[in-house]
C-alpha positions as CSV (number, residue, x, y, z in Angstrom):
1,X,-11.5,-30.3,-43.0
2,X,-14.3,-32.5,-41.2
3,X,-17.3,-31.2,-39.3
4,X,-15.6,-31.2,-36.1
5,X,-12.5,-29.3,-36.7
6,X,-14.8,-26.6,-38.3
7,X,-16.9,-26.7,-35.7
8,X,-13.8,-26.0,-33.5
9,X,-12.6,-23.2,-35.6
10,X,-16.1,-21.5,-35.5
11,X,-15.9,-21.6,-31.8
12,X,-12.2,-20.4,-31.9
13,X,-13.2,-17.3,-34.0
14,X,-16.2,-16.8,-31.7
15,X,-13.8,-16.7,-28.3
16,X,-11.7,-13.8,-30.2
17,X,-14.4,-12.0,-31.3
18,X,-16.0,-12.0,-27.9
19,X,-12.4,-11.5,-26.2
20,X,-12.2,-8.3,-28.7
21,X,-15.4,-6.9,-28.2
22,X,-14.7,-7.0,-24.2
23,X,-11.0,-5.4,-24.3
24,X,-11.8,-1.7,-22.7
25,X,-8.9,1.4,-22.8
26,X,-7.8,1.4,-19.3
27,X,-4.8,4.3,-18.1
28,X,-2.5,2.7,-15.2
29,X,-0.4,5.5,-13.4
30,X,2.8,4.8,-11.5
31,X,5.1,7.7,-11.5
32,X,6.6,7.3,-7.9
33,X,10.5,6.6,-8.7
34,X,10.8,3.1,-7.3
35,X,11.7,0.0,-8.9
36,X,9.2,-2.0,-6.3
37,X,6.6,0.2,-7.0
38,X,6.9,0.0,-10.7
39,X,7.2,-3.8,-10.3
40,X,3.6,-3.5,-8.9
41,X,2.7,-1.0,-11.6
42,X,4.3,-3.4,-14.1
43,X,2.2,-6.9,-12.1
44,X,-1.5,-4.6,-13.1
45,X,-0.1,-3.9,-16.8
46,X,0.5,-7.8,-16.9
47,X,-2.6,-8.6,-15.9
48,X,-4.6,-6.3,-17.9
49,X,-2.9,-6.9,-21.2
50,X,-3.4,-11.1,-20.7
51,X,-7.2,-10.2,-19.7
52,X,-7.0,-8.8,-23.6
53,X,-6.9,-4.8,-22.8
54,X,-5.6,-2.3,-24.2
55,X,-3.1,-0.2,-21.5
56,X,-1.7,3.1,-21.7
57,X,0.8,3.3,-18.5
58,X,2.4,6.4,-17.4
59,X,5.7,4.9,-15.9
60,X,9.3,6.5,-14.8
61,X,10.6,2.5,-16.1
62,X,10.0,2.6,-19.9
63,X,9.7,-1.4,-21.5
64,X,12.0,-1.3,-24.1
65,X,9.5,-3.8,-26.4
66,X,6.8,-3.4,-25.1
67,X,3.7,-5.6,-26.2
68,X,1.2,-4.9,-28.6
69,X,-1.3,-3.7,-26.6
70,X,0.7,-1.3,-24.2
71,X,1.9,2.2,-25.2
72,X,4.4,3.3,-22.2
73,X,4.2,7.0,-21.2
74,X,8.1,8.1,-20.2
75,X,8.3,10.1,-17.0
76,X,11.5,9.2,-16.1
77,X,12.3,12.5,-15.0
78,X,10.4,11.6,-11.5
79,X,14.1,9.6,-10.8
80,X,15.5,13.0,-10.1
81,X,12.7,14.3,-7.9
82,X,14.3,12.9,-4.8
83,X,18.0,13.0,-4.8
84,X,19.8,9.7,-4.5
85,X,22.3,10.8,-1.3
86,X,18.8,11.7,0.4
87,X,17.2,8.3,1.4
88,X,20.1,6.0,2.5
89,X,20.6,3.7,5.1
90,X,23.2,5.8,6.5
91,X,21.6,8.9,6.3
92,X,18.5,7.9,8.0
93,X,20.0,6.4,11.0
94,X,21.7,9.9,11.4
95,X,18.9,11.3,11.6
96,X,19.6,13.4,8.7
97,X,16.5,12.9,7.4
98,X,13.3,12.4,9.2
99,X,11.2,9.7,6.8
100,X,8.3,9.4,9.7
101,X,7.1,12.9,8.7
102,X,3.8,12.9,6.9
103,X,4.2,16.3,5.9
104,X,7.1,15.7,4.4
105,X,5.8,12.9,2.5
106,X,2.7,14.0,1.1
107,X,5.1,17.3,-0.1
108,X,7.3,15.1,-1.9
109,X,4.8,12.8,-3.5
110,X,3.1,15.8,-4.7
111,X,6.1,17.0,-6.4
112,X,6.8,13.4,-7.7
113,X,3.7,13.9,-9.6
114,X,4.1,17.7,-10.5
115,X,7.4,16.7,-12.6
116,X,5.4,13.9,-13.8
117,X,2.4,15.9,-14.8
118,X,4.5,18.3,-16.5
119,X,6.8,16.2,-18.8
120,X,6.3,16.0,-22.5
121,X,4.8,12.5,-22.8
122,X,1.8,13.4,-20.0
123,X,0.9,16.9,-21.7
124,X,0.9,15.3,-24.7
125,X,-1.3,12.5,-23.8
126,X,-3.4,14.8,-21.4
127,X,-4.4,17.7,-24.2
128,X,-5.3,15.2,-26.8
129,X,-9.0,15.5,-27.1
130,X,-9.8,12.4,-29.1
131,X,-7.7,10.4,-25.9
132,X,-10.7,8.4,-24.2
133,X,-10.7,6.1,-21.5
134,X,-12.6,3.6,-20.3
135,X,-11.0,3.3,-16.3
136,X,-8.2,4.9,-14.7
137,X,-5.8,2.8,-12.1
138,X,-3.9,5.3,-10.4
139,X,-1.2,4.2,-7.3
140,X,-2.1,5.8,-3.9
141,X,0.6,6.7,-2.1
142,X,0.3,9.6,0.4
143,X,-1.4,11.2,-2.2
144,X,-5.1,11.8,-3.3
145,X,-4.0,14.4,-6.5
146,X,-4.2,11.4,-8.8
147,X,-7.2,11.2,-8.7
148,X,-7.5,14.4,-10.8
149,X,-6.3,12.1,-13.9
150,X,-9.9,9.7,-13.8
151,X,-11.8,13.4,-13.7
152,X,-10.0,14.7,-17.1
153,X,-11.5,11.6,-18.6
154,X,-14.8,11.4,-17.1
155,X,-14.2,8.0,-16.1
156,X,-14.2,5.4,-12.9
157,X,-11.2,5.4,-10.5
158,X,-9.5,2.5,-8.4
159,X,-7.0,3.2,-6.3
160,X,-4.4,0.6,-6.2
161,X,-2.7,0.4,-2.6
162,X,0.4,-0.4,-2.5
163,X,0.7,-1.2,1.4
164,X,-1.7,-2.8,3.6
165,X,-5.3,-1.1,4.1
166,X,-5.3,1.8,6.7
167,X,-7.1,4.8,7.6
168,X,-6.0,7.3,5.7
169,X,-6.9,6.0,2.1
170,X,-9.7,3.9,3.6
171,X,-11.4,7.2,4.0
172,X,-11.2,7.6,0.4
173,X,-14.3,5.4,0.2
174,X,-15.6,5.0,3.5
175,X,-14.2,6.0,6.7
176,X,-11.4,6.1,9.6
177,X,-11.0,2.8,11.0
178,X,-11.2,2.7,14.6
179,X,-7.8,3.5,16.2
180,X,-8.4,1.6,19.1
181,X,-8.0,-1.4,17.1
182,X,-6.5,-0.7,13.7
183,X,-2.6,1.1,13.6
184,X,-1.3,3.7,11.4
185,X,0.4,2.7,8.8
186,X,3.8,4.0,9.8
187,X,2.8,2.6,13.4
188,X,5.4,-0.1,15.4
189,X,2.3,-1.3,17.4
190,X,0.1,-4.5,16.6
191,X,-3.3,-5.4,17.8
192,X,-4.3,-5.7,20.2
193,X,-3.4,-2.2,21.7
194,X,-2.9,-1.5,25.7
195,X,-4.3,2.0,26.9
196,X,-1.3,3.9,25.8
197,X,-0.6,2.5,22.5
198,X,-4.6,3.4,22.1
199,X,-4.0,6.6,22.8
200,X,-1.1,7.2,20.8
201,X,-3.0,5.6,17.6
202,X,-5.9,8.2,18.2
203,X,-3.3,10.7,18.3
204,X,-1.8,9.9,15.5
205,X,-5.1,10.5,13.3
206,X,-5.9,13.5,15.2
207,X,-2.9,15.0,14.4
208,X,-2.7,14.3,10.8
209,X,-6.3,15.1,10.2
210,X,-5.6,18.6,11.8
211,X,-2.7,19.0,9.8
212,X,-4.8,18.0,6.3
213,X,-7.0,20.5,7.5
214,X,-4.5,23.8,8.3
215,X,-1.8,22.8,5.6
216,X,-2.2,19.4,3.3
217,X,-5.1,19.1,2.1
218,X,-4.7,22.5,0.9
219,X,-1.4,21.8,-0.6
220,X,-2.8,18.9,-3.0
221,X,-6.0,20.9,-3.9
222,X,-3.5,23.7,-5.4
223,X,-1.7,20.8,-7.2
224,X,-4.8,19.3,-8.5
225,X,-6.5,23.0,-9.7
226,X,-3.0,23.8,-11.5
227,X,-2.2,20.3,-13.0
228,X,-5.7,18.8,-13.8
229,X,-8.2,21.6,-13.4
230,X,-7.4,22.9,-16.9
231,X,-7.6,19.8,-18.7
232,X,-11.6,19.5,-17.6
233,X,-12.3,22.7,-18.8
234,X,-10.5,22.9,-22.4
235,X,-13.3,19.6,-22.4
236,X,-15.7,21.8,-21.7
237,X,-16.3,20.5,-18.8
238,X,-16.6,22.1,-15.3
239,X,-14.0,20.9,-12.8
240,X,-15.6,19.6,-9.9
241,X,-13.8,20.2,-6.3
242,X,-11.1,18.5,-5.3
243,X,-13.2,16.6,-2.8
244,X,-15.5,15.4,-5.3
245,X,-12.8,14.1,-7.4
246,X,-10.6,12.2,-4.3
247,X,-13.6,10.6,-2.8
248,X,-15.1,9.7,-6.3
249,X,-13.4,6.4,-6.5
250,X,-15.1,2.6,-7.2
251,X,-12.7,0.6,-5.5
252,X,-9.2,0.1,-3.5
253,X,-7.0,-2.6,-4.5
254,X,-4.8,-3.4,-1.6
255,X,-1.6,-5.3,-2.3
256,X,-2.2,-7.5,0.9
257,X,-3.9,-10.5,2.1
258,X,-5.1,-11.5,5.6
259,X,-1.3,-14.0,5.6
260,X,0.4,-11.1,5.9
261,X,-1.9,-8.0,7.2
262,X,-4.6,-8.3,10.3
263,X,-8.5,-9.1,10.0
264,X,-10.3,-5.8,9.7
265,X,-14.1,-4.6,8.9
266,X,-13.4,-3.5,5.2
267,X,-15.8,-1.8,3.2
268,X,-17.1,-4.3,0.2
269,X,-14.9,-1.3,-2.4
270,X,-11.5,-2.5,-0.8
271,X,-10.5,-5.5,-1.9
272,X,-7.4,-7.8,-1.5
273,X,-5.2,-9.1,-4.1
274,X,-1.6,-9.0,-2.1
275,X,1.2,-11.5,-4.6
276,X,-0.5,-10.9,-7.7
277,X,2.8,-9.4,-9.0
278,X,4.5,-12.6,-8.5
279,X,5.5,-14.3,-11.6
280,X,3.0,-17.2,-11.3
281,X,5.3,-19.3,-13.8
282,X,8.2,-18.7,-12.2
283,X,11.7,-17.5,-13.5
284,X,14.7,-19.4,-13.8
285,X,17.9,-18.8,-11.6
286,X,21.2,-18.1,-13.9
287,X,23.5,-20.8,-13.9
288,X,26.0,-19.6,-11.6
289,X,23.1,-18.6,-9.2
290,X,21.9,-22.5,-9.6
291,X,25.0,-23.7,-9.1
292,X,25.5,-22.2,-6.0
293,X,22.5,-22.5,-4.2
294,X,22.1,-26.5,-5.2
295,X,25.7,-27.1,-3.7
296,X,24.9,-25.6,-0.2
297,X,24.5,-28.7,2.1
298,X,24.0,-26.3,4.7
299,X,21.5,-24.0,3.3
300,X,21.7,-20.3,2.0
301,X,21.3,-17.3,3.6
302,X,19.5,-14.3,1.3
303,X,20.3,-11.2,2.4
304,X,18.9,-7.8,0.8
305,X,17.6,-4.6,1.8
306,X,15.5,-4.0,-1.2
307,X,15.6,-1.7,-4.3
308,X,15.0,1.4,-2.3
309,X,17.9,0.9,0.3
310,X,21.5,0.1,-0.7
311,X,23.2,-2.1,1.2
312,X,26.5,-0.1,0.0
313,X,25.2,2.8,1.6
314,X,25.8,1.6,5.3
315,X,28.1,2.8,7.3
316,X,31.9,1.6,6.3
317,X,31.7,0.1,10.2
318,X,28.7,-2.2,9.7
319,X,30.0,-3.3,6.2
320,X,33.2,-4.5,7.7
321,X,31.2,-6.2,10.5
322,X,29.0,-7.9,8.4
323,X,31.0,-9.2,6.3
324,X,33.6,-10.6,9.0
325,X,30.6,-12.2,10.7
326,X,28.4,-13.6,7.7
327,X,32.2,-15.1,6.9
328,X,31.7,-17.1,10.5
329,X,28.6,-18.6,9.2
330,X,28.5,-22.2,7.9
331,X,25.4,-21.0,5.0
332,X,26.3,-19.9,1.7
333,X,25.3,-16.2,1.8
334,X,24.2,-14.6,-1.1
335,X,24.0,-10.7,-0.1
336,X,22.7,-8.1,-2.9
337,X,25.4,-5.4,-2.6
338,X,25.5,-2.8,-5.2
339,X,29.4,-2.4,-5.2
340,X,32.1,-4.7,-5.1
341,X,33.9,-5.5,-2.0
342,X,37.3,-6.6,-1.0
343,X,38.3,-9.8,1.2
344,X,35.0,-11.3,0.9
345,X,35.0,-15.2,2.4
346,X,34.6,-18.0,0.3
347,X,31.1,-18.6,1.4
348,X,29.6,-15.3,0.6
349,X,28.9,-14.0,-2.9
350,X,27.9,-10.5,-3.9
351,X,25.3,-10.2,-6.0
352,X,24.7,-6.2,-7.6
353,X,21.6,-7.5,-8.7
354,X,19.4,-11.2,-7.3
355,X,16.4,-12.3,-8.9
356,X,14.7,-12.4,-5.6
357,X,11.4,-14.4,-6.4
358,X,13.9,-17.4,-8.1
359,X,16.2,-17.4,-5.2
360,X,13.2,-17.3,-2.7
361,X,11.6,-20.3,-4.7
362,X,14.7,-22.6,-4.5
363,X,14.3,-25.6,-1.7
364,X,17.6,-24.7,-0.2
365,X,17.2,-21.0,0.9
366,X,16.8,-21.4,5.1
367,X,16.3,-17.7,6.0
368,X,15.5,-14.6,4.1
369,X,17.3,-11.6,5.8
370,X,15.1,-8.2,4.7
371,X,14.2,-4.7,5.1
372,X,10.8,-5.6,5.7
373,X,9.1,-3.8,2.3
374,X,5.8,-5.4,1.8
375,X,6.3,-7.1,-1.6
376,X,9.5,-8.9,0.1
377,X,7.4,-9.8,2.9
378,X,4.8,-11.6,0.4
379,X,7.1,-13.0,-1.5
380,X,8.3,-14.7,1.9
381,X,5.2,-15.9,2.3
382,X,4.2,-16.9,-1.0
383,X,6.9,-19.2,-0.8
384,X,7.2,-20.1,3.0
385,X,10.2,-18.7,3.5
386,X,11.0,-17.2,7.5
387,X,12.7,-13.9,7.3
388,X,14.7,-11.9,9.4
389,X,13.5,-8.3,9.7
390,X,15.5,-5.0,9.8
391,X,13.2,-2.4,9.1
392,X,14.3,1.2,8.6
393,X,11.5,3.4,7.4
394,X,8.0,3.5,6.9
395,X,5.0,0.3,6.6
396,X,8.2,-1.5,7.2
397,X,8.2,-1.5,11.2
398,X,4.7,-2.9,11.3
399,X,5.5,-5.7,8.8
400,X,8.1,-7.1,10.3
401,X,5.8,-7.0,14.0
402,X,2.9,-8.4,12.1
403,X,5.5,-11.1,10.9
404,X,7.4,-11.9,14.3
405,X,3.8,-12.0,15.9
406,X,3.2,-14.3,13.1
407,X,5.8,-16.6,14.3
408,X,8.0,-16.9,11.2
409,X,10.5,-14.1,11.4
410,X,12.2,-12.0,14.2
411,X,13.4,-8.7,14.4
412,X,16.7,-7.2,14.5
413,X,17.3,-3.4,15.0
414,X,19.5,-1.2,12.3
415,X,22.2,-0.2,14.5
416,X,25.7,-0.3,15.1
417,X,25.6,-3.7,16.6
418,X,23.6,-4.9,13.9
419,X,26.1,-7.5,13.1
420,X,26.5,-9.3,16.2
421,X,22.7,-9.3,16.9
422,X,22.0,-10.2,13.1
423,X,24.3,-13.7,14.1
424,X,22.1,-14.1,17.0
425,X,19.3,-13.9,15.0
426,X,20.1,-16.1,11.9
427,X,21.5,-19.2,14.4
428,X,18.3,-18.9,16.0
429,X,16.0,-19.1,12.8
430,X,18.2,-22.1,11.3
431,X,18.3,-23.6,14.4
432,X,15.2,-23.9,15.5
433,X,12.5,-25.9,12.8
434,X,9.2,-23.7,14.1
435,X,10.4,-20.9,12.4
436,X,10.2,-23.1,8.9
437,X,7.1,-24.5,9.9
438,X,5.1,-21.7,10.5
439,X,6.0,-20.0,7.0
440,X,4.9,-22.7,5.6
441,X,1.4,-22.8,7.5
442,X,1.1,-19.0,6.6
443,X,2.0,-20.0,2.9
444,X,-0.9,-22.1,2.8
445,X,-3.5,-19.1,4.1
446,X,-2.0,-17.3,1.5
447,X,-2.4,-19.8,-1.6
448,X,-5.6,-21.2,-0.2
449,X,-7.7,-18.5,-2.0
450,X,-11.5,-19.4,-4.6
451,X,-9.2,-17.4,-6.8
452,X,-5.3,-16.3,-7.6
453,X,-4.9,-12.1,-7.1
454,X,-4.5,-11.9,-10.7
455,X,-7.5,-13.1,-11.8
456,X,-8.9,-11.4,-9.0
457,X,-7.6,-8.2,-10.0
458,X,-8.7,-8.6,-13.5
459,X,-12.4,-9.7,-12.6
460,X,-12.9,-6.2,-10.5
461,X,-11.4,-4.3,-13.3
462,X,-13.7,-5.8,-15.7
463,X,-16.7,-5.4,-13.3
464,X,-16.1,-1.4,-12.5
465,X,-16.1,-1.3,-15.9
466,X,-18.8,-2.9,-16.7
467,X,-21.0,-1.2,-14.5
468,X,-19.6,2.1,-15.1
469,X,-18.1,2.7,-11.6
470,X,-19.5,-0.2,-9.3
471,X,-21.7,2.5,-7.7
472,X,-23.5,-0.9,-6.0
473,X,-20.6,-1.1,-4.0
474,X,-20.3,3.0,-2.3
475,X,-20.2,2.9,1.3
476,X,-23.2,5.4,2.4
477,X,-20.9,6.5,5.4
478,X,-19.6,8.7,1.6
479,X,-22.7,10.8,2.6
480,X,-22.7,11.0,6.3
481,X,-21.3,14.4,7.3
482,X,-19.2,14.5,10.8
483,X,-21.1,15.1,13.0
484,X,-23.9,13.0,12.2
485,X,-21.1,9.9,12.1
486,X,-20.1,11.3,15.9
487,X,-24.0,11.9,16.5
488,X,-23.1,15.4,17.4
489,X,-26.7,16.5,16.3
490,X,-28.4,13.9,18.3
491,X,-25.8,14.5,21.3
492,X,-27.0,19.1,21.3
493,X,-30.8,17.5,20.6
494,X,-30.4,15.5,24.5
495,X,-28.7,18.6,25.3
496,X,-31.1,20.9,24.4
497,X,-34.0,18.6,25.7
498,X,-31.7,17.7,29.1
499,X,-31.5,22.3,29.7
500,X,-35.3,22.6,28.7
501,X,-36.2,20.0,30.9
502,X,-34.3,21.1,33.7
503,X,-35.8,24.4,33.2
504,X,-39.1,23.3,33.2
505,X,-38.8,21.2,35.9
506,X,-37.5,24.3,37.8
507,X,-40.1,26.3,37.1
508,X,-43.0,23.3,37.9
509,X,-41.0,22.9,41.4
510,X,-41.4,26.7,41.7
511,X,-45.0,26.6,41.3
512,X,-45.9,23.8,43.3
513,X,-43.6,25.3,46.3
514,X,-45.2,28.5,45.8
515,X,-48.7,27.1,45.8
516,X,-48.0,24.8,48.9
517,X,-46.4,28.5,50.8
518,X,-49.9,30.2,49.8
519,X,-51.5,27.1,51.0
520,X,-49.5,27.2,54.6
521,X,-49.7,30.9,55.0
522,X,-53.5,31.0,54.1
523,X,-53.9,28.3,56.9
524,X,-52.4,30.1,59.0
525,X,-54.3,33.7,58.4
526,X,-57.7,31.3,59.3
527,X,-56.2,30.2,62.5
């Protein structure tokens, strides 16, 4: 071996030692029983273990080989938490189920986590006293009880967001944004906002903050004093409150980007790393998948309403009329149905399962028809694909607004008649080229970035890390009570000062008139 390969060796051996001596123990918790959310949850593991880390990730989706440095924590049992006839297409546009309710919500989140808490795996992990970590990244979603688990372990907290930023965790670590420019995030409004929609945004966090106040947050401080509280003391440590502990967090990690979400005033903890749970490499289509999309001279039609929503579970009436009208179409349609169907037309295929980011990726795909979820939405994106929105629930009424205001996707309504407007709708997006074009502009915003969302991720990880919590990076509005934010102290101080001046003034105007009477009448006693 000459000088030069040993010199490369020595500076291989170096690069692992230093790679070893920066790998830190970091705990990712997903339990919510979604496949998109555990493809998110799965996206940070990724990322972390490449970085060189070693991950412990509390997940309801167990990897059946998992790598090296990953040990999986099974709390599958969340999958039964919310019961599969409860949350269907169908069942919301019956109105069986209200979905819009926050109370509801942040009630079934907190039992999502309860079961999660309470299974085998967690209690095991969670009453180990030798189990140390150096960083907990814990999923918000309608629930601050998570951040119980960074508190057992004495160590920082990000919050990994897996919808756009909005109020209600922004307030986690710094405050409300303003409602007269910024929407819920269940809202169907876009900025900007006329009078009304101003008022009904204001309304919106009025009423939620005075139900956190009579009834929620009250509800997850019982959850976190039963399911974390007595891990900190067996520590020998003295729990702090519960508003300590949900507003003791380093940083939000928003799975957005300005492509896809709208420019706000963020605090400098919140941070944007939307796509980063996009295969960067790419995966390959099957062959029969290939096949199909390569021989469409007319383009393909993708149509899927997510992991969450069955397409199965539609009402028999819109299945029929789908599938009769999709057959009219002179696309290839590839439609992600979970059941097979009879007298389907030779140009529509059924897939139970579609690798979305491959089929999304392929050069013939013309329109992408969706529910609207924010990781199809970015995927859209990423690759510059228009869509054609039919939201049903939750973020995703304001995605597909932000995306029609966008220019590259238009709206359809879940509905009876969804089939005959959904024709309207797909002949107008194949038809006409802006559609393409704008994707593709809004695909550039979203790749022209100093760095990908993975790395990004991965450097704020190893920074909050590093300097034990980012505490560089707290908003002081963390400090501020109420009512010096509203300057209700300053507002009773003009008060007080507006009644004592008026008093005094009264009283000087007294005088003076009762001095210029003594004056008169002593005039008058002389004449």
């Amino acid at each position: 071996m000459n000088v030069m390969d040993r010199v490369k060796v020595f500076c291989l051996l170096v690069r692992i030692v230093l790679t070893c001596g920066e790998a830190s123990k970091i705990l990712v918790v997903f339990p919510m029983p979604s496949r998109s959310h555990g493809n998110l949850g799965d996206g940070v593991v990724r990322h972390l273990l490449n970085a060189g880390h070693e991950v412990t990730y509390i997940t309801p989706f167990v990897y059946k080989n998992p790598p090296p440095k990953l040990r999986t924590v099974d709390v599958s049992a969340t999958l039964d938490v919310i019961p599969k006839d409860m949350m269907t297409i169908k069942s919301i546009m019956d109105r069986t189920i209200v979905v819009e309710n926050i109370g509801f919500l942040i009630y079934m989140m907190t039992q999502v986590l309860k079961t999660a808490v309470e299974t085998e795996s967690v209690q095991k992990l969670l009453n180990d006293p030798k189990e140390e970590f150096d960083l907990v990244i814990a999923e918000w979603m309608f629930s601050d009880v998570p951040a119980g688990v960074a508190a057992i372990y004495d160590c920082p907290l990000i919050w990994l967001s897996s919808v756009e930023a909005h109020w209600m965790i922004l307030q986690l670590i710094d405050q409300p944004t303003n409602p007269a420019y910024t929407v819920d995030i269940m809202s169907t409004y876009t900025p900007p906002l006329n009078f009304w929609q101003r008022a009904n945004e204001i309304w919106t966090q009025v009423k939620i903050k005075f139900l956190n106040f009579v009834w929620l947050d009250g509800l997850q401080e019982r959850a976190y004093k039963e399911l974390f509280a007595p891990f900190i003391t067996k520590r020998g440590k003295q729990p702090p409150s519960f508003d300590d502990v949900r507003h003791n967090a380093s940083m939000i990690l928003s799975n957005a980007y300005v492509s896809t979400s709208v420019a706000q005033s963020l605090p400098q903890s919140h941070k944007y790393i939307g796509g980063y749970h996009i295969e960067e490499k790419g995966t390959a289509l099957p062959e029969d998948i290939k096949k199909i999309m390569d021989n469409a001279k007319n383009g393909v039609v993708y149509f899927s309403m997510g992991s969450n929503l069955q397409s199965k579970d539609m009402p028999d009436e819109i299945k029929r009329d789908l599938l009769k009208m999709l057959g009219t179409l002179k696309q290839i349609v590839l439609w992600k149905f979970e059941e097979q169907l009879e007298n389907v037309p030779s140009n529509v295929h059924i897939l139970n399962w579609a690798p979305q980011q491959a089929i999304l990726s392929h050069p013939n795909l013309a329109v992408f028809v969706t529910h609207g979820g924010l990781l199809s939405t970015t995927e859209a994106v990423h690759f510059g694909v228009p869509i054609i929105g039919i939201p049903v629930f939750a973020d995703q009424f304001m995605n597909v607004a932000k995306s029609v205001n966008r220019g590259f996707a238009l709206r359809v309504d879940l509905s009876y008649s969804l089939a005959a407007e959904l024709k309207k709708a797909i002949h107008e997006v194949t038809s006409n080229s802006r559609y393409a074009e704008k994707a593709k502009e809004l695909s550039y915003i979203h790749h022209d970035r100093p760095v990908k969302p993975g790395v990004e991720l991965v450097h704020w990880v190893n920074h909050v890390i590093t300097t034990r919590g980012a505490p560089h990076l707290r908003s002081p509005a963390l400090h501020v009570p109420f009512y010096q934010k509203m300057y209700l102290d300053l507002a009773a101080v003009l008060v007080i000062l507006f009644l004592a001046g008026r008093v005094v003034l009264k009283k000087v105007c007294a005088a003076v008139c009762s001095k210029k009477k003594s004056s008169t009448e002593g005039k008058k006693k002389n004449n």
